[in-house]
N, C-alpha and C positions, 0 to 999 in steps of 0.2 A: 637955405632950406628951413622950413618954420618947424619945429617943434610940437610934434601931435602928442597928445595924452592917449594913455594905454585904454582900453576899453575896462569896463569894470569887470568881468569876468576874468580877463588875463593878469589884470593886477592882483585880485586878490587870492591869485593863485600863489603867488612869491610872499604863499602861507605853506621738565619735570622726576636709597636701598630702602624699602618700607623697612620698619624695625618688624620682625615674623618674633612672635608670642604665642611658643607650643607652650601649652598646661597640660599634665600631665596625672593621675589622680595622686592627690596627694595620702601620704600614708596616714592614719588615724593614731598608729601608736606612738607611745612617748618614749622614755629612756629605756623603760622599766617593759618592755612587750618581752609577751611570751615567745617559745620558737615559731609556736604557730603563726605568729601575726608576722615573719620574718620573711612570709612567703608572697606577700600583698607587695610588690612590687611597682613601680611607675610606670603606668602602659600610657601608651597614644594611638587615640582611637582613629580607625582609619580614614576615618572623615576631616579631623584637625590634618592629619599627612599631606591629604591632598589640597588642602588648603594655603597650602604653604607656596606662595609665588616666586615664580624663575626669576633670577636672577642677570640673567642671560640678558645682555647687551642689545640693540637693536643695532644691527649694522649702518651705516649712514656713508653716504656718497661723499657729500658737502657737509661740513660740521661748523659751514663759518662765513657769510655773505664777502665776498671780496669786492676789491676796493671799486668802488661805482664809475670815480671821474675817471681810471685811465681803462675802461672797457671800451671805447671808442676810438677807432685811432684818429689823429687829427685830420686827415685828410679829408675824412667823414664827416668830420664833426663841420668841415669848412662850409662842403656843400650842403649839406643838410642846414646848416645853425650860422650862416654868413654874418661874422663881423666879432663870431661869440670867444671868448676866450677858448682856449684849450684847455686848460685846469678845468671849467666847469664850479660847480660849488654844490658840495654834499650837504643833505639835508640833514640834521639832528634828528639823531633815533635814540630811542628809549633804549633799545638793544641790540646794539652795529654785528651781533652776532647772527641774530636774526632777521633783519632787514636794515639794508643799507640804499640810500637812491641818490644820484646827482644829478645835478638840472643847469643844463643852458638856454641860453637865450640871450634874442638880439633883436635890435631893431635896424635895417640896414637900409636909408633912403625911406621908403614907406612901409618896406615889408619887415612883419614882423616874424620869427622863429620861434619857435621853445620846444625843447627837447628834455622828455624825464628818463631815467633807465633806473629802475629796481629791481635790488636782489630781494628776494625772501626765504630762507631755511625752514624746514620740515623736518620735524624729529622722524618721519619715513616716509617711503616713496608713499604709500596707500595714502596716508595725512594730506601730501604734499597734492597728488591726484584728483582726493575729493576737494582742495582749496582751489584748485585750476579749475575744474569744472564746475566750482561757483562762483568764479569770475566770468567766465565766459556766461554762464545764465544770467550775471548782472548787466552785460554788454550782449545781449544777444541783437540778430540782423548780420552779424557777420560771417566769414569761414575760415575754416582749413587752411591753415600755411603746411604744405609738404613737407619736412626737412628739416623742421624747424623742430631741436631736441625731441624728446618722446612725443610730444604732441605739441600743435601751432594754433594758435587763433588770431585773426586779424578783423577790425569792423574798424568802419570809416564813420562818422557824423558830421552836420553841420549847424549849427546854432549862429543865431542871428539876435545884435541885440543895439538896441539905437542902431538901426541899419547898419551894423555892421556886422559881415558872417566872419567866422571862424571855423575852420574846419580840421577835427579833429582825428587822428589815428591810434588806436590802439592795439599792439599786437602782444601778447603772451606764448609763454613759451615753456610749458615741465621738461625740466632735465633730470629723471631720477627725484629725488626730495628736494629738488630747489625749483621756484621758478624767478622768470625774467620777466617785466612787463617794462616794456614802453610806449610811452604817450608822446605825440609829436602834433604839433597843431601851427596854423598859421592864418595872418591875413596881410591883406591890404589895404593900409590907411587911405590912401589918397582914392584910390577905387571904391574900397568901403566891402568887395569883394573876396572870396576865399582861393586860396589854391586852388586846382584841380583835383579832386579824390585818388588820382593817380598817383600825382607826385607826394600825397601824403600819406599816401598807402605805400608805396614802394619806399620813400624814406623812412617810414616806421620798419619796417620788414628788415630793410638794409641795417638797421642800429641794432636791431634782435639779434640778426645771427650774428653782428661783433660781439653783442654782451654774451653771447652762450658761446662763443669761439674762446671769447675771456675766461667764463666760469670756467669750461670744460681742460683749458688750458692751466690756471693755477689757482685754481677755488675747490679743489679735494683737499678731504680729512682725512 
């Protein structure tokens, strides 16, 4: 079997307690004040009062991305990702607290796989909300995944480069302050062809609700 090179697109993919400062008036006398002046007192005026911010905690669902490579179980990983290790290989993050992802991929015969699954944390749900629904306006053309944690999106693409297509899925997923995105894409060397939108859509969908089955299971703070 001869040895194809990856397309350049697929290759170069395997790339907040404030310190609170009441003032209060200071008194003018020195050692030496008369009774009078005994009566000037330190007030706080009720504008500084109210200025003073809560303290109060934000409650938080998820307080910690869990671990990427085993949110998939291997069975999945087989049919979706044929030929690809089970471990998978986690990407380097600035802050694994905050976003952690792992990616497989294989080449099997001609056909190629790759598969990403990302966690990302949300200091709260409202945070975590508005960053979902600017992902999904960055991917838009897609829909509604039912079922899928608080809210699902799914959109399909196809890119084509030196005649070769690729076709890509992407489905997202808010669960409370976390969300889930995976990306799954494939093609065909020897054809030069993509999957069908179906099986890359249904295998993207299929690796979601493991990775939120995952989260929901032991990724609470």
């Amino acid at each position: 079997m001869r040895s194809l090179p990856l397309p350049l697109a697929l290759t170069a993919r395997l790339t907040p307690v404030a310190v609170l400062a009441c003032a209060g008036w200071a008194l003018s006398s020195g050692p030496a004040a008369s009774p009078a002046d005994g009566h000037r007192t330190a007030r706080q005026t009720p504008t500084q009062s109210a200025s003073a911010p809560s303290s109060t905690q934000v409650s938080k669902t998820y307080a910690a991305a869990p671990a990427p490579c085993t949110s998939v179980p291997a069975a999945t990983l087989k049919s979706l990702v044929p030929g690809a290790k089970a471990t998978g290989k986690e990407i380097p993050s600035t802050d694994t607290k905050v976003r952690r992802t792992c990616s497989w991929n294989a080449l099997k015969g001609y056909a190629y796989r790759w598969l990403d699954v990302s966690f990302e944390i949300s200091e709260s749900d409202e945070q975590a909300k508005k960053e979902y629904e600017q992902h999904v306006a960055e991917k838009s053309g897609g829909g509604a995944v039912p079922g899928l944690g608080d809210a699902g999106y799914s959109v399909v693409n196809l890119t084509t480069e030196d005649k070769q297509q690729t076709r890509e899925g992407v489905v997202m997923a808010r669960v409370s302050n976390a969300l889930v995105i995976v990306t799954y894409n494939g093609s065909d060397f020897d054809t030069k062809k993509a999957p069908d939108t179906d099986e890359i859509n249904k295998g993207a969908i299929q690796a979601a609700k493991a990775a939120v089955a995952a989260l929901q299971g032991g990724g609470s703070g």
